[in-house]
C-alpha positions in Angstrom: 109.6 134.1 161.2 110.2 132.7 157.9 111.7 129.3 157.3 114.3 129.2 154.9 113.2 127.2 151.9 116.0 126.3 149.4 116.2 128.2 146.3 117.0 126.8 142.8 118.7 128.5 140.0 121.5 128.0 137.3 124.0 129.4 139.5 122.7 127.5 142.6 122.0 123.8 143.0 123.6 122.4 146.0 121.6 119.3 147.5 118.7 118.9 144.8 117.8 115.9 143.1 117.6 115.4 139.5 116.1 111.5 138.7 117.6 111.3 135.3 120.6 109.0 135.8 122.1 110.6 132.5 121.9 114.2 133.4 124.2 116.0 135.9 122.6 118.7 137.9 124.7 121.6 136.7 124.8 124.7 135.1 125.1 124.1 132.0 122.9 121.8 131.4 120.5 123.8 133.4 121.1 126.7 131.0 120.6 124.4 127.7 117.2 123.3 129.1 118.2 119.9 129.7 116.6 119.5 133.4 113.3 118.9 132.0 110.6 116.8 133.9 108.6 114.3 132.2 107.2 110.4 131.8 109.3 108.7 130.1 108.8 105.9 127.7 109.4 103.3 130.7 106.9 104.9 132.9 109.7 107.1 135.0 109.2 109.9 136.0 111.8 112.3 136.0 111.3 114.9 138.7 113.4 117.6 140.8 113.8 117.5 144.3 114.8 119.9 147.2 117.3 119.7 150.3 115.3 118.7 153.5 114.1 122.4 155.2 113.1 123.4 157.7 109.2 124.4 157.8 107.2 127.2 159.7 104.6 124.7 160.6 101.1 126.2 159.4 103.3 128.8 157.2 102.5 129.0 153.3 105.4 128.4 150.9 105.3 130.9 147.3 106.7 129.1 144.2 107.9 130.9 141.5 109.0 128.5 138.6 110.7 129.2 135.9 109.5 126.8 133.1 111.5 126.7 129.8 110.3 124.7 126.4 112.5 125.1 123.1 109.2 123.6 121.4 106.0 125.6 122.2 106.1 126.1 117.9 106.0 123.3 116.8 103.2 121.0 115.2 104.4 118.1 117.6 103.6 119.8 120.7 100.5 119.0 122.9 99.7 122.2 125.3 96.9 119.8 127.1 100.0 117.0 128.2 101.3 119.9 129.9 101.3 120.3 133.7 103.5 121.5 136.3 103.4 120.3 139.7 104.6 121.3 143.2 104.1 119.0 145.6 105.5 119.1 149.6 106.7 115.4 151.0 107.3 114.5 153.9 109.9 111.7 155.5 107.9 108.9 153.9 108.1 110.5 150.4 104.2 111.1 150.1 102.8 114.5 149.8 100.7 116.2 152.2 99.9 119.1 149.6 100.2 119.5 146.1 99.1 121.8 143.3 99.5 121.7 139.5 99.4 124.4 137.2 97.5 123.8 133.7 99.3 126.3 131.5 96.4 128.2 129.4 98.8 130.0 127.4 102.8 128.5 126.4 105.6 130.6 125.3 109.0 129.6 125.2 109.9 131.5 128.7 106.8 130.7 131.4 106.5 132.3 135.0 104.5 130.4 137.4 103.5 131.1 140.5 102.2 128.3 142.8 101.2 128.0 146.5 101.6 125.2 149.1 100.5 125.2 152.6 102.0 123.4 155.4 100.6 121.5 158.0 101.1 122.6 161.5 102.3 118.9 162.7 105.6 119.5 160.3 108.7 120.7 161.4 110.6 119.6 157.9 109.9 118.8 154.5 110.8 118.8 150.7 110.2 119.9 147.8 109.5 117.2 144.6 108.7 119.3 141.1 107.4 116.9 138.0 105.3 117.0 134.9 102.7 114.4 135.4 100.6 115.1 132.3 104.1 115.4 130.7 105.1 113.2 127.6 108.4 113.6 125.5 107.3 115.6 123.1 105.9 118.0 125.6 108.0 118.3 128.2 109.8 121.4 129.1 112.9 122.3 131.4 113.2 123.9 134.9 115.3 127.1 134.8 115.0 128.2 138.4 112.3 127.8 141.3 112.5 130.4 143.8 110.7 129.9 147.3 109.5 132.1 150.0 107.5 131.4 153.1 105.1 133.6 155.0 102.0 133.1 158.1 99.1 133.0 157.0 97.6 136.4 157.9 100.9 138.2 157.9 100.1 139.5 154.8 102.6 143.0 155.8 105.7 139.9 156.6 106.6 141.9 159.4 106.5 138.5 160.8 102.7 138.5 163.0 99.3 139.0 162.5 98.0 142.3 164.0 95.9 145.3 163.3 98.7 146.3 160.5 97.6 143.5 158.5 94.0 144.3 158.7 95.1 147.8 157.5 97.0 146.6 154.3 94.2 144.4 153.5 91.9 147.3 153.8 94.3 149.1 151.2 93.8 146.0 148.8 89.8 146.2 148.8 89.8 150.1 148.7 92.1 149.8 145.2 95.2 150.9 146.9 98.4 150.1 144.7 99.8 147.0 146.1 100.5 144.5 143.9 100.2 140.9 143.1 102.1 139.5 146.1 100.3 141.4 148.3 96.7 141.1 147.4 97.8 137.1 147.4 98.8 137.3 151.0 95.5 139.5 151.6 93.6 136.7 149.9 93.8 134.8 153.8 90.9 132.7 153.6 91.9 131.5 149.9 88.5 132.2 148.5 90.3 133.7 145.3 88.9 137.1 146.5 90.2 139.8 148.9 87.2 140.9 151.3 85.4 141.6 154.7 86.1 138.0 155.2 89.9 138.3 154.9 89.8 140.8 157.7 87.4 138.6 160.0 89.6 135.6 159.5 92.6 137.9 160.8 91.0 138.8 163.4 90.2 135.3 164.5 93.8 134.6 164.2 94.6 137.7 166.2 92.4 136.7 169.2 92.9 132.6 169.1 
């Protein structure tokens, strides 16, 4: 079963957090790229923050971010101060996973996809987006973050780990057309490849 992780978009904000006293979470200011997440010149920094959700304790959670800059041109702009993070907090506010994306390439419309796990002790959680390397004259704006969470080894979401998943990951190392997503999920041991050790690892969490 998948948790439901809340979505972010320029039609749909309800219960996030934008830090910047000065800027109202809406859409248009969404659409004229002015939720943007940097350090500012006092140190702040200006971040975006998730409803609490509920988690599918030792689930993964997909990112897909939507990361928009109006200055990717210009002479002023400084690719290596850029870098998106994701990280997942817990009651305390302190994350217990995080990953940053180091863009290689800019333009002024960026997909990114990003990957959190979550530990099997939570039951709830939220989301915090920043710019850590960030400054002003780098910065970019959030257009939309869209979630999805899956178990690890479900790489089929038919919502368990069986034989079927050991079949689709098959298809991935034989070349079978199954794209991105898929061979993600097939990737279960998060080596960064898709192998005979993807299958042994489902079949451990078949039999356990």
């Amino acid at each position: 079963m998948r948790a439901q992780v809340p979505q972010f978009t320029s039609a749909d904000y309800a219960g996030w957090i934008y830090n910047n006293p000065v800027i109202y979470l809406n859409e248009d200011n969404i659409l004229a790229n002015r939720i943007v997440l940097y350090t500012t010149s006092t140190g702040q920094d200006l971040t975006l923050i998730s409803p609490v959700f509920a988690c599918g304790a030792g689930q993964v959670i997909d990112l897909q971010v939507t990361w928009v800059t109006t200055q990717w041109q210009d002479e002023a702009f400084d690719k290596s101060k850029v870098a998106l993070t994701a990280a997942l907090i817990g009651d305390d506010g302190m994350a217990v996973d995080s990953v940053t994306y180091d863009f290689a390439t800019i333009s002024k419309t960026n997909h990114v996809k990003m990957s959190l796990d979550v530990p099997r002790s939570m039951g709830h959680a939220r989301l915090r987006f920043a710019s850590w390397k960030a400054d002003v004259n780098s910065n970019g704006a959030i257009r939309q973050i869209l979630t999805a969470s899956w178990l690890p080894g479900d790489v089929n979401l038919d919502g368990e780990v069986s034989l079927a998943d050991i079949n689709a990951i098959m298809s991935v190392i034989l070349g079978g057309d199954t794209g991105a997503d898929l061979s993600g999920r097939a990737d279960v041991n998060r080596d960064g490849e898709v192998g005979i050790a993807d299958v042994n690892r489902v079949i451990d969490l078949i039999l356990n």
